[in-house]
C-alpha positions as YAML, in Angstrom:
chain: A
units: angstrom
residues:
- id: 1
  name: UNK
  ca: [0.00, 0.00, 0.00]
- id: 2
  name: UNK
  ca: [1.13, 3.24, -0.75]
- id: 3
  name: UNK
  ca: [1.91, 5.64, 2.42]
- id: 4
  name: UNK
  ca: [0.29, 8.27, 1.35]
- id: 5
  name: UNK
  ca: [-3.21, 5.70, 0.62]
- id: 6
  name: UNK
  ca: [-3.71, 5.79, 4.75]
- id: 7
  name: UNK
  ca: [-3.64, 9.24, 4.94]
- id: 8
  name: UNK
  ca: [-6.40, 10.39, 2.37]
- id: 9
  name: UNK
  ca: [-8.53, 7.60, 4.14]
- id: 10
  name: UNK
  ca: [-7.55, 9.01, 7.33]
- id: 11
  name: UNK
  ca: [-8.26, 12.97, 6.05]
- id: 12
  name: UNK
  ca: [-11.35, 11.38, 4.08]
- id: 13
  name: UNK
  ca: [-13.08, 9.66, 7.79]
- id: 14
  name: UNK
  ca: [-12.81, 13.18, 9.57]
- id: 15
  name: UNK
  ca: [-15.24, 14.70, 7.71]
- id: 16
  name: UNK
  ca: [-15.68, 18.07, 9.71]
- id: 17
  name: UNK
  ca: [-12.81, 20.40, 10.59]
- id: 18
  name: UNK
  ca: [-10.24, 18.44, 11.75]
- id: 19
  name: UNK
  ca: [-10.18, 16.95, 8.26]
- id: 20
  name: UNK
  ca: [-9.58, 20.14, 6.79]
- id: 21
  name: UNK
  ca: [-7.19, 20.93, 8.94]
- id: 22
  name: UNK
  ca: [-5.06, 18.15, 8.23]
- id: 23
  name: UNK
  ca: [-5.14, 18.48, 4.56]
- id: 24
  name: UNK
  ca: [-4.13, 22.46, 4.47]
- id: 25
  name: UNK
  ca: [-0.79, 21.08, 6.74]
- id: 26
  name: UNK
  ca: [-0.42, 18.10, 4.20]
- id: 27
  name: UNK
  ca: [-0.25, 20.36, 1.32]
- id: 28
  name: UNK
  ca: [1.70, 22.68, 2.89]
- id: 29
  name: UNK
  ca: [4.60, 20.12, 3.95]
- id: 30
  name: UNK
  ca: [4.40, 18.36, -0.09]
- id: 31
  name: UNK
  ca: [4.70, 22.00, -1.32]
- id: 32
  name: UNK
  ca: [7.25, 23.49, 0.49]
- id: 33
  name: UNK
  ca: [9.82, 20.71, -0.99]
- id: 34
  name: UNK
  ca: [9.55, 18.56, -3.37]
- id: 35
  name: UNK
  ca: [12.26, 16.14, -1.81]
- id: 36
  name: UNK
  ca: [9.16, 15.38, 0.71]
- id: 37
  name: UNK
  ca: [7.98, 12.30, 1.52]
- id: 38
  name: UNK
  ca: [4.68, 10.84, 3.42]
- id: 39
  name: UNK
  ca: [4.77, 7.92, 5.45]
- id: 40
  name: UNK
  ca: [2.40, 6.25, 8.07]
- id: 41
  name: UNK
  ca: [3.87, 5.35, 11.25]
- id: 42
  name: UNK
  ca: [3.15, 4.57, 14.33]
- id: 43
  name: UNK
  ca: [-0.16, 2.43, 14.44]
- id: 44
  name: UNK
  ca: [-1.47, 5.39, 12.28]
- id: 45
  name: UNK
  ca: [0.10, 8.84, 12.22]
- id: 46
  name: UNK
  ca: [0.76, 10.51, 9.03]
- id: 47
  name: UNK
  ca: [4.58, 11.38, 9.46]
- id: 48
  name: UNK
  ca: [6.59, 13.96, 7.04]
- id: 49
  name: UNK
  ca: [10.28, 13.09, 6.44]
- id: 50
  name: UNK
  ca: [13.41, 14.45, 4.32]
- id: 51
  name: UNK
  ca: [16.47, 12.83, 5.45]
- id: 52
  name: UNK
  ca: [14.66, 12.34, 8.97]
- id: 53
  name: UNK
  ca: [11.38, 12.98, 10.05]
- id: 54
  name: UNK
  ca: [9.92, 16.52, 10.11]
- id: 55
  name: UNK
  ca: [6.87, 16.45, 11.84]
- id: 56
  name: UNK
  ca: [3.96, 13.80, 12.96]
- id: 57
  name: UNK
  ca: [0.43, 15.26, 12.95]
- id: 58
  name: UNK
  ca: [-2.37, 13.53, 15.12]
- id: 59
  name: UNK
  ca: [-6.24, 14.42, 15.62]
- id: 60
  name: UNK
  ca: [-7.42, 14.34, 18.24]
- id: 61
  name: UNK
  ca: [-11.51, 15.34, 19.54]
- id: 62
  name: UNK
  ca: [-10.83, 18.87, 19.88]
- id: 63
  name: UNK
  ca: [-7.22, 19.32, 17.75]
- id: 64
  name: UNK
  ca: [-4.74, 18.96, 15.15]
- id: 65
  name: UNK
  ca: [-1.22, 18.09, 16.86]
- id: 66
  name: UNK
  ca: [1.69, 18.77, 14.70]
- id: 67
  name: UNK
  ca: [5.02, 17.65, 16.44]
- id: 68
  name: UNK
  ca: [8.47, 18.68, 14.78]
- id: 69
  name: UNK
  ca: [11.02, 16.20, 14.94]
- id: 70
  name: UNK
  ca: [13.47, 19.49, 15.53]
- id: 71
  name: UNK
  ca: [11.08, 22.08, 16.39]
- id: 72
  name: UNK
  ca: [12.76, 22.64, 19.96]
- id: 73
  name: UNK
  ca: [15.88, 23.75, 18.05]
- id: 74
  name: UNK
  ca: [14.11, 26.21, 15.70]
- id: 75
  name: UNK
  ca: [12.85, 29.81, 16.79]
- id: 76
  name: UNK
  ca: [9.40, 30.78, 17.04]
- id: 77
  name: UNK
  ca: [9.30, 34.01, 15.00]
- id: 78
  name: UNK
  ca: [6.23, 35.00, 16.36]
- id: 79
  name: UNK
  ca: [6.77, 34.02, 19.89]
- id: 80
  name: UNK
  ca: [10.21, 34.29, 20.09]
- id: 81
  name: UNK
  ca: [10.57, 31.43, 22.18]
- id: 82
  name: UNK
  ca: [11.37, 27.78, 20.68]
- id: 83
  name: UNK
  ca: [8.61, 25.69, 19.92]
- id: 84
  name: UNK
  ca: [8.03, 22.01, 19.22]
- id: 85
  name: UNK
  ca: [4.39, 21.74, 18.62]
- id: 86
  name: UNK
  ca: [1.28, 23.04, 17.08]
- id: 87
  name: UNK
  ca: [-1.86, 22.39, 18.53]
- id: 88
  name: UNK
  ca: [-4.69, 23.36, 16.26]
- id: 89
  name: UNK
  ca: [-8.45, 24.05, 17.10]
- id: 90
  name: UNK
  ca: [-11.17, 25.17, 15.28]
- id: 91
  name: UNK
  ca: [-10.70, 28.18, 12.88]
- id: 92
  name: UNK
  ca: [-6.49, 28.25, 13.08]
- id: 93
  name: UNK
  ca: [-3.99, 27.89, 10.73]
- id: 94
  name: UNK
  ca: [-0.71, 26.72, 11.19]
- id: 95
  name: UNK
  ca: [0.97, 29.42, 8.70]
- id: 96
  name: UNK
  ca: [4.68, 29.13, 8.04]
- id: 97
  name: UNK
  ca: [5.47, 26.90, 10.44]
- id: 98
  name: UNK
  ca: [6.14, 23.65, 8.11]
- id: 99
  name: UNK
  ca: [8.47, 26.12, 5.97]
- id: 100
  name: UNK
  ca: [10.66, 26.86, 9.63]
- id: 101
  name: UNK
  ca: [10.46, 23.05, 10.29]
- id: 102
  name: UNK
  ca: [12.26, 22.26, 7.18]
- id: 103
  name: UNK
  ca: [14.97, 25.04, 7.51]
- id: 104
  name: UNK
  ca: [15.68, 23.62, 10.72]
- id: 105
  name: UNK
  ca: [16.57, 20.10, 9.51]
- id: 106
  name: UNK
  ca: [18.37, 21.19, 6.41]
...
């Protein structure tokens, strides 16, 4: 089966926003390299790698958790603290942050 199969089953069963949610950070991760890849890990995580994992994203009943693999070493620009995850609830956006993920493994 093809890793990325799981995941538009898994985006496809949450059918409200939590299923949105996860597709806008899906697409955001494929397009901000090409080099990329999806994978489904851990009894059923979706799980964005390039030479080492990026981030794992996770719903949950009221969130999206995005954990970066190397978040704790990459600045917050907004915060200006370091952060390692993203929880999501209804009506936010995760904005740049897969972009800041990537830098930080490169």
């Amino acid at each position: 089966m093809n890793p990325s199969e799981p995941i538009d089953d898994l985006i496809a069963k949450l059918t409200d926003w939590r299923g949105i949610t996860l597709a806008g950070i899906r697409k955001s991760f494929l397009e901000a390299d090409r080099e990329i890849i999806e994978e489904w890990k851990w009894m059923g995580s979706p799980v964005w790698s390039r030479d080492g994992t990026i981030a794992v994203a996770n719903a949950h009943k009221e969130k999206v958790k995005v954990t970066f693999a190397h978040g704790a070493k990459v600045p917050d620009p907004n915060a200006g603290s370091r952060q390692r995850l993203a929880l999501l609830r209804h009506n936010m956006t995760l904005h740049s942050a897969p972009s800041v993920a990537i830098r930080g493994v490169n």
